[in-house]
C-alpha positions as CSV (number, residue, x, y, z in Angstrom):
1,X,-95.4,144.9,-32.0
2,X,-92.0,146.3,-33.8
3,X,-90.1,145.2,-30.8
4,X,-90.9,142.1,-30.6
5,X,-90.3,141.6,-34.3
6,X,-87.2,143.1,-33.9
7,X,-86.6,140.8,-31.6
8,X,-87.1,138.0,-33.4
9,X,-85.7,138.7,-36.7
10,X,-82.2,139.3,-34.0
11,X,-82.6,135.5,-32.9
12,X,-82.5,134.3,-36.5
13,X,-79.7,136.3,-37.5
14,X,-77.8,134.6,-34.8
15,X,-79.0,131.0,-35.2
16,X,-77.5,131.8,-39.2
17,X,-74.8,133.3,-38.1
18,X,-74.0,130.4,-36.0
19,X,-74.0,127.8,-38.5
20,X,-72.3,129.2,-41.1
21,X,-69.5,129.6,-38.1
22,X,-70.4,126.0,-37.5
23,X,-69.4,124.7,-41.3
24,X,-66.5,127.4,-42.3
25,X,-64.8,127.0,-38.8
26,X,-65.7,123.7,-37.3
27,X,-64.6,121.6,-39.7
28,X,-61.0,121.0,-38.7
29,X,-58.6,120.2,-42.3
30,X,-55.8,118.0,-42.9
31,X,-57.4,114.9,-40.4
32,X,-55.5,111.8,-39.6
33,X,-54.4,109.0,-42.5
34,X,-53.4,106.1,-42.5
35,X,-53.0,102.9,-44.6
36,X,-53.7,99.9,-43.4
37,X,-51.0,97.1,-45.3
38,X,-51.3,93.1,-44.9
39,X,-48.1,91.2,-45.9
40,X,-48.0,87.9,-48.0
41,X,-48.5,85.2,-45.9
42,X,-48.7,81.2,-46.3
43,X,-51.7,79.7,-44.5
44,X,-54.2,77.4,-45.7
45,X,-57.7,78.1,-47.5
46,X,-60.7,75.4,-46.1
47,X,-64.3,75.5,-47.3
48,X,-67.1,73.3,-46.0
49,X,-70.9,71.7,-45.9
50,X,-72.4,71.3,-42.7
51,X,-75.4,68.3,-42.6
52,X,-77.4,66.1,-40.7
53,X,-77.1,62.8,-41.1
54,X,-78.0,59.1,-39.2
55,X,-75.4,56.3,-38.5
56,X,-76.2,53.1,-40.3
57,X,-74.2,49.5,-40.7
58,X,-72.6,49.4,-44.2
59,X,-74.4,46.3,-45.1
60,X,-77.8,45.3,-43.1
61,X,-80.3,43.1,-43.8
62,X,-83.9,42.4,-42.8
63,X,-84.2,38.6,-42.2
64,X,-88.4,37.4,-43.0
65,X,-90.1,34.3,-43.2
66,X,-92.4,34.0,-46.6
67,X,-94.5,31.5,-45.0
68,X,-97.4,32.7,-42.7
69,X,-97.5,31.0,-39.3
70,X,-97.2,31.2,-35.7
71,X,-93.2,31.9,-34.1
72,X,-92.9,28.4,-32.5
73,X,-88.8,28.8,-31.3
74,X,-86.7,32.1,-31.3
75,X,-82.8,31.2,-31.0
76,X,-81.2,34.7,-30.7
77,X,-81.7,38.0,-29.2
78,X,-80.4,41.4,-29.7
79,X,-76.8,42.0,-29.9
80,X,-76.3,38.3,-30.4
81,X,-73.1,37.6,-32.8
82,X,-74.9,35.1,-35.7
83,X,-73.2,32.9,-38.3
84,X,-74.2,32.4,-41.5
85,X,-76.3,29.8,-41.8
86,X,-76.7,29.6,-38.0
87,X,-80.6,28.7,-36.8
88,X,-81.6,32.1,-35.4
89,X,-85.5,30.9,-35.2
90,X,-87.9,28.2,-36.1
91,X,-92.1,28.5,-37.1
92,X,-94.5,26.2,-36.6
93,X,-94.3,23.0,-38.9
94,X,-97.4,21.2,-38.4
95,X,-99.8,22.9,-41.1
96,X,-96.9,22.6,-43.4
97,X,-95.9,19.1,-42.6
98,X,-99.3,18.0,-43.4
99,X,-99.3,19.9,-46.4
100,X,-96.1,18.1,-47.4
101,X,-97.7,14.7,-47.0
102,X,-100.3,15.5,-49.1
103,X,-98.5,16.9,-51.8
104,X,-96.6,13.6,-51.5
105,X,-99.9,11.4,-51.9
106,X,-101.0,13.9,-54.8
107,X,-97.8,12.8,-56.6
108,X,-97.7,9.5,-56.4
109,X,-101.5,9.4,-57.2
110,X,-100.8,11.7,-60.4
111,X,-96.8,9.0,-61.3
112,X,-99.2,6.0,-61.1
113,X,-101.5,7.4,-63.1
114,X,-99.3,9.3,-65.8
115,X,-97.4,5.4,-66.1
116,X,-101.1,3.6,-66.5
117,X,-102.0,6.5,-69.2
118,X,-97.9,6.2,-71.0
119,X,-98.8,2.5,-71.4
120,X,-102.2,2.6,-72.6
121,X,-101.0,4.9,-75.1
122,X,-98.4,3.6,-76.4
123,X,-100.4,0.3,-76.6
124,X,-102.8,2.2,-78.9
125,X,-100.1,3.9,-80.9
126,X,-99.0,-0.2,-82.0
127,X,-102.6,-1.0,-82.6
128,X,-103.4,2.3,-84.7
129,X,-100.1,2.1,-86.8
130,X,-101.6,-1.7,-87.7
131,X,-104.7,0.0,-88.3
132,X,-106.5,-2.2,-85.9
133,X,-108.2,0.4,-83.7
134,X,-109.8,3.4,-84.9
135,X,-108.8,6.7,-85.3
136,X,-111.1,8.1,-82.6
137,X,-109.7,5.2,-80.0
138,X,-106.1,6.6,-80.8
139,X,-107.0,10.0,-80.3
140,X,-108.8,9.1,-77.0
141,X,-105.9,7.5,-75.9
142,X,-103.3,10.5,-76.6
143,X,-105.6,12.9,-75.0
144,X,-105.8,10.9,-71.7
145,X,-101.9,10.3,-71.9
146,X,-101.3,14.0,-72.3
147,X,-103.8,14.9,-69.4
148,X,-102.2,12.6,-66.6
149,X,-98.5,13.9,-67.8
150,X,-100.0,17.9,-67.0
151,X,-101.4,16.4,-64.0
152,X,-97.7,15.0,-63.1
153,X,-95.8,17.8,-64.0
154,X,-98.5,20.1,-61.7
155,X,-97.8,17.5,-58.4
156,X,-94.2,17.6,-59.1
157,X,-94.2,21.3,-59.2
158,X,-96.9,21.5,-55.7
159,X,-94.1,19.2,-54.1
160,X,-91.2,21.5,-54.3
161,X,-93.2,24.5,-53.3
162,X,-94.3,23.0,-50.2
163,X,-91.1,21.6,-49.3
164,X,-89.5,25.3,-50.1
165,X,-92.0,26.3,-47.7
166,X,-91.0,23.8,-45.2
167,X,-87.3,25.3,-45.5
168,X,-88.6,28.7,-45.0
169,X,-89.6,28.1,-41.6
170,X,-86.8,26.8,-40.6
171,X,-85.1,30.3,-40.3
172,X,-81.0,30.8,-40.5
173,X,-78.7,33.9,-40.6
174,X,-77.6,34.7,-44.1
175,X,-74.5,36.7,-43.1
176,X,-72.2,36.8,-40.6
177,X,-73.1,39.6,-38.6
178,X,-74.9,40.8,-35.1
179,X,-78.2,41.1,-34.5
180,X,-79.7,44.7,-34.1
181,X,-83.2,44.4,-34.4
182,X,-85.8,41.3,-33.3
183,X,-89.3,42.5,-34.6
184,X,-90.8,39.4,-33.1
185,X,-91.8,37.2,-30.1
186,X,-92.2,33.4,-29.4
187,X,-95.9,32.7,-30.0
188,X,-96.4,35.7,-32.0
189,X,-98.6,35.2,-35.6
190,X,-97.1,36.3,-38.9
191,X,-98.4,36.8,-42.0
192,X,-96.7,36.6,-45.3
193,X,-98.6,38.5,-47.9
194,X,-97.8,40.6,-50.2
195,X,-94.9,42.4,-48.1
196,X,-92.6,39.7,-46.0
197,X,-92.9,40.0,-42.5
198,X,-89.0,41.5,-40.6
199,X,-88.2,38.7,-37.8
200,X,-84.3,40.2,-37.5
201,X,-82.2,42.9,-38.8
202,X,-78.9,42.0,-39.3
203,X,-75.6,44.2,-39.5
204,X,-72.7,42.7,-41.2
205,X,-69.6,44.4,-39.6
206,X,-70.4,47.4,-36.9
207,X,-66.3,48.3,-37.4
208,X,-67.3,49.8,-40.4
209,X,-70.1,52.2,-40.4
210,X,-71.7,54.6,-42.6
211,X,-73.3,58.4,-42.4
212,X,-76.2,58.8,-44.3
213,X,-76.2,62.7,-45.0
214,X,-78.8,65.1,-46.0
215,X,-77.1,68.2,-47.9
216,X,-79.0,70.7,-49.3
217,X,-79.3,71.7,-53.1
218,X,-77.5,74.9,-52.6
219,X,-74.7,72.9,-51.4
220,X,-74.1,69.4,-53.2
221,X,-72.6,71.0,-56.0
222,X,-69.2,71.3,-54.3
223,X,-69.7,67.7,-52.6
224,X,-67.7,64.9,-54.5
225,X,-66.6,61.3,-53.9
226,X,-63.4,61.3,-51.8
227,X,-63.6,64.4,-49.4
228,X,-62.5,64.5,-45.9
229,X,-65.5,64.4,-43.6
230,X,-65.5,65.0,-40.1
231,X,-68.6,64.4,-37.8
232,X,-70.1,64.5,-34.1
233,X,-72.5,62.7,-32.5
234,X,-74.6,63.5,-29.2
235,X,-73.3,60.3,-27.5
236,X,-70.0,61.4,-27.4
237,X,-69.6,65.4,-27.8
238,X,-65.9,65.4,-26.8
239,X,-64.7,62.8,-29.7
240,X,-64.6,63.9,-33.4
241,X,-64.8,61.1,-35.6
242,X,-63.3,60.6,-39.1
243,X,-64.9,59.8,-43.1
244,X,-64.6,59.7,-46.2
245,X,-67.7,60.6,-48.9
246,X,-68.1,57.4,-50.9
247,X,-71.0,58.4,-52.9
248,X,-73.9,61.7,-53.6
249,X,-76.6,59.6,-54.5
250,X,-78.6,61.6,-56.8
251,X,-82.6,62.0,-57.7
252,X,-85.7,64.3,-57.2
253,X,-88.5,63.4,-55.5
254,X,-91.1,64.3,-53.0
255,X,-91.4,63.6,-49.3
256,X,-93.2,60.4,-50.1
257,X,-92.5,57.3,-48.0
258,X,-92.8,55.1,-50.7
259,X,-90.4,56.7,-53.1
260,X,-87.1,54.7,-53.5
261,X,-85.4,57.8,-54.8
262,X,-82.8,59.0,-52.8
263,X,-83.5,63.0,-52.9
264,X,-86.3,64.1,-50.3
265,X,-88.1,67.8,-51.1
266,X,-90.5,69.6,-49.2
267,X,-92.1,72.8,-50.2
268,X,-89.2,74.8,-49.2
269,X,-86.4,72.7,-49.9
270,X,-84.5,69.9,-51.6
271,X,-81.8,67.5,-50.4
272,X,-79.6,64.8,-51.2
273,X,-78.3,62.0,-49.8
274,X,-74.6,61.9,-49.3
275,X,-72.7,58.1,-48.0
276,X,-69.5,58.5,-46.1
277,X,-67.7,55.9,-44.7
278,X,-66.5,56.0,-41.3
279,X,-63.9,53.3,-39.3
280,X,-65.4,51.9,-36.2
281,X,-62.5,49.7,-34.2
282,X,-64.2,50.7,-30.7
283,X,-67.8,50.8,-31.4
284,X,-68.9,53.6,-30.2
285,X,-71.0,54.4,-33.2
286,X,-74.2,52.6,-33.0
287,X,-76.7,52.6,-35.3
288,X,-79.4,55.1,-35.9
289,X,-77.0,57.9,-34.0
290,X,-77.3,61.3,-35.3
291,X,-74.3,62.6,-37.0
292,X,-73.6,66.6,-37.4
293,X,-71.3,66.3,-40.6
294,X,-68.8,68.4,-41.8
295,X,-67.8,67.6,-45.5
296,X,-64.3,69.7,-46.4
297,X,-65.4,70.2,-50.4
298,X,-61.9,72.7,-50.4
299,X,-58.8,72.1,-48.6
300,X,-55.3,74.0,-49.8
301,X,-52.8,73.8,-46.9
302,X,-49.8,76.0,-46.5
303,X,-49.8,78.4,-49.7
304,X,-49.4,82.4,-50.2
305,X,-52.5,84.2,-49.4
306,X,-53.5,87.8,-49.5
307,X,-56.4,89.4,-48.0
308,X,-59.2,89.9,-50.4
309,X,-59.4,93.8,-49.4
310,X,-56.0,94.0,-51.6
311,X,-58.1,93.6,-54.8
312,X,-60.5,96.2,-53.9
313,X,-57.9,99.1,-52.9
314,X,-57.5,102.0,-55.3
315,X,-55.0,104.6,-54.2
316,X,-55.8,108.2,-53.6
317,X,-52.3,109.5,-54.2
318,X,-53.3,113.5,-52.1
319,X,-53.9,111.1,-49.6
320,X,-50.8,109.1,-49.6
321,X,-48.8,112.1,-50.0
322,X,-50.0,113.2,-46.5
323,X,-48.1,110.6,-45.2
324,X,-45.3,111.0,-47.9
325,X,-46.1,107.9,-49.7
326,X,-46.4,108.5,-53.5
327,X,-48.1,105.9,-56.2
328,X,-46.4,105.0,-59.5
329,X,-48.5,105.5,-62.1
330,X,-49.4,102.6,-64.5
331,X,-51.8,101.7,-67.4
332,X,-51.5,98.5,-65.9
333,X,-54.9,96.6,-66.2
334,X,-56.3,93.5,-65.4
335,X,-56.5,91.2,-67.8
336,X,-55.8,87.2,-69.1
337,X,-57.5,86.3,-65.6
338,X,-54.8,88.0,-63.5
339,X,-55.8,90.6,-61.0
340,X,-53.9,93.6,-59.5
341,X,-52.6,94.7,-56.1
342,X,-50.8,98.0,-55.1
343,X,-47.2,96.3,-53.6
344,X,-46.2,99.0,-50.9
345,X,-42.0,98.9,-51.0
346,X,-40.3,101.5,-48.9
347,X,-42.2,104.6,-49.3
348,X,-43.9,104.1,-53.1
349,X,-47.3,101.8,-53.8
350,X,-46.4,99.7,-57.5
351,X,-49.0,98.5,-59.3
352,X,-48.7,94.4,-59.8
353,X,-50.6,91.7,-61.3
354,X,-51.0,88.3,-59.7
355,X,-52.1,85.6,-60.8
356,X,-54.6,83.7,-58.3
357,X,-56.3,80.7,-57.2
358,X,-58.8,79.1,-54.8
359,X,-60.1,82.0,-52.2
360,X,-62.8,82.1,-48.8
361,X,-64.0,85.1,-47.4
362,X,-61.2,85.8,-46.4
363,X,-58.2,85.5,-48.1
364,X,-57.2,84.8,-51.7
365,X,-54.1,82.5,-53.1
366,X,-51.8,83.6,-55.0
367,X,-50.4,81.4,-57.8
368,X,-47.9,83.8,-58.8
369,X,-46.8,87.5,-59.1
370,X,-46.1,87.9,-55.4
371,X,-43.7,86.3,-52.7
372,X,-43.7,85.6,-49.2
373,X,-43.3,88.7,-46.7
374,X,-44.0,91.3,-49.2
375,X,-46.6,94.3,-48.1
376,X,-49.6,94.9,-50.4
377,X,-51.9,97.6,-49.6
378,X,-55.3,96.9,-48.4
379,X,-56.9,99.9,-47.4
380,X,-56.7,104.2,-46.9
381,X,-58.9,105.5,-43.7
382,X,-59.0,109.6,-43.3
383,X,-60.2,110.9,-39.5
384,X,-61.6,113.7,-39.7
385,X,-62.4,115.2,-36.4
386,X,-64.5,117.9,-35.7
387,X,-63.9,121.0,-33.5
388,X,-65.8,122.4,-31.3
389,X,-66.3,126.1,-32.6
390,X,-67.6,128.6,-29.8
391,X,-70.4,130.9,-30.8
392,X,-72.0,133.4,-29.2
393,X,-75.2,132.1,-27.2
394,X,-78.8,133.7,-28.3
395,X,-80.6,134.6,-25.2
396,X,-83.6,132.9,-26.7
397,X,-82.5,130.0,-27.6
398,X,-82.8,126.7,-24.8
399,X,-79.2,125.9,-23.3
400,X,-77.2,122.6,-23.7
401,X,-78.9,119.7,-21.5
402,X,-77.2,120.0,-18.0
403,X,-76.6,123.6,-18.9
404,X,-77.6,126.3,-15.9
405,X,-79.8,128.1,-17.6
406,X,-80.3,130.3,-14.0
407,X,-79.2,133.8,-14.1
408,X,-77.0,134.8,-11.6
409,X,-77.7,137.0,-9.2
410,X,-76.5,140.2,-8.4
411,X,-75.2,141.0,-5.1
């Protein structure tokens, strides 16, 4: 029982001994430094919004009827180029002819007699002022004079109603334009109720076309009128195609088909619609494409830059003396919004303040304080290696993996 305590109190003496040999003597002092340096550069600083968005005509319009009736002649057909004022379709006339003719008898009924009544009365107005009819007998007479002139005005008013709605079905193109959408057939019933029925869409100009974006809240901020915009659609993969923002249409609402507003939200997020303008001269944009926008909100070509890591570097001057740089020292602090580097020049870091500008994630502009080509300090990194320190193995403890743990044999 003593030896085999003996033996094992042996075993931990060596696995002690063996690390402190481990920590005094392994480590390995005085590893590799070095300092990493960027130079003053002039390049150009970007930012950007990526969207969604779908292809529309600048200006569009839905051509109804507000008449109810049955499609009697159709006189164009998708893609058609239309006139204004060109006949693009024609409804049945019948019912509304007949209702013209008697809104024409009703008239003339209700002119002859408004002109028996205006005579009658004026008649009585001689008679009364000669006090040679009664009071009541005058009184009669204005009230029936009065009555046929409502019922006048009333057949007057029916007449240009129904010939409006004979004009209605008589359908022309109100814009010059080409036709994108026919929502109708020849024969086909339409009802004009309290929403006009769509016959035709037409779009004005397709050599100008627009982008309706979606950008989301996190991002509209930096989105103003006047930015580049670049954008892609599936149709053509290879071609990049060229806009301008003309307008961030703003509102909050929620995903409601009826709302006019133009924000859309769901329970996660909220977005805005953002119009850019886009030239067209071959027509490859059609409408309804989908567009994957690119909106530059921050363009700043060819100025100094610095890398950002510059602003974060504090020097470690036992460091830097390993490599037999030294730092001067400063009280130099930032202040009045200008920011400090560590300018490297020959073999000596200087403290300077810049002042600086836009930045990405990248790189930062400098306004002033630096010039091109010189060398700021970015960065100190210290390898350490370790060495491998060779102890004296316990015969109790396991060997390495791979080891040959065998013992050899005698001969």
């Amino acid at each position: 029982m003593d030896t085999k305590k003996k033996i094992l109190v042996s075993a931990l003496l060596v696995v002690v001994v063996a690390g402190g040999c481990f920590f005094l003597l392994g480590k390995k002092s005085g590893g590799k430094v070095t300092l990493e340096t960027g130079k003053v550069v002039r390049s150009s600083i970007t930012n950007v919004v990526t969207a969604t968005g779908t292809v529309e005509p600048v200006t569009e319009v839905d051509v109804g009827t507000q008449v109810s009736g049955i499609i009697d002649k159709l006189y164009a057909d998708y893609n058609d180029v239309v006139k204004a004022g060109q006949l693009i379709a024609e409804m049945d006339k019948v019912n509304l002819e007949a209702e013209l003719k008697s809104a024409t008898a009703q008239l003339a009924s209700s002119k002859t007699e408004y002109d028996y009544q205006l005579k009658n009365y004026n008649r009585s107005k001689t008679l009364h002022e000669k006090q040679l009819i009664s009071d009541y007998d005058f009184e009669t007479a204005t009230y029936n004079y009065e009555k046929a002139k409502a019922a006048y005005d009333q057949s007057q008013a029916s007449m240009v109603q129904v010939r409006r709605n004979l004009e209605y079905a008589t359908i022309t193109s109100p814009i010059d334009g080409v036709i994108i959408n026919k929502a109708v057939e020849e024969g086909q019933t339409v009802a004009a109720g309290f929403e006009t029925p769509t016959l035709f869409t037409i779009a004005a100009d397709l050599t100008q076309m627009q982008v309706i974006a979606d950008v989301d809240e996190a991002d509209i901020g930096g989105v103003k009128d006047g930015q580049r915009v670049s954008f892609t659609v599936d149709a053509y993969p290879n071609d990049v195609f060229e806009g301008v923002v003309q307008q961030v249409r703003l509102g909050d609402s929620s995903d409601d088909s009826s709302s006019s507003s133009s924000s859309s939200s769901s329970s996660t997020v909220v977005t805005y619609e953002v119009v850019i303008t886009a030239d067209n001269p071959e027509l490859k944009l059609k409408p309804r494409l989908t567009a994957n926008v690119t909106i530059y909100t921050l363009e700043r070509p060819d100025i100094l830059v610095v890398p950002n890591k510059a602003f974060r570097f504090i020097p470690e001057p036992e460091q830097l003396e390993r490599l037999g740089i030294s730092v001067v020292s400063s009280d130099t602090e930032e202040s009045g919004g200008k920011r400090l580097v560590w300018l490297k020049e020959g073999m000596q870091l200087l403290p300077k303040l810049v002042e600086t500008g836009t930045s990405d994630t990248n790189v930062t502009e400098i306004v002033s304080g630096l010039s091109e080509g010189e060398e700021v300090a970015l960065q100190i990194t210290d390898e350490m290696p370790i060495e491998e320190v060779a102890v004296e193995r316990s015969p109790f403890m396991p060997g390495p993996p791979g080891g040959n743990n065998k013992k050899s044999e005698s001969k």
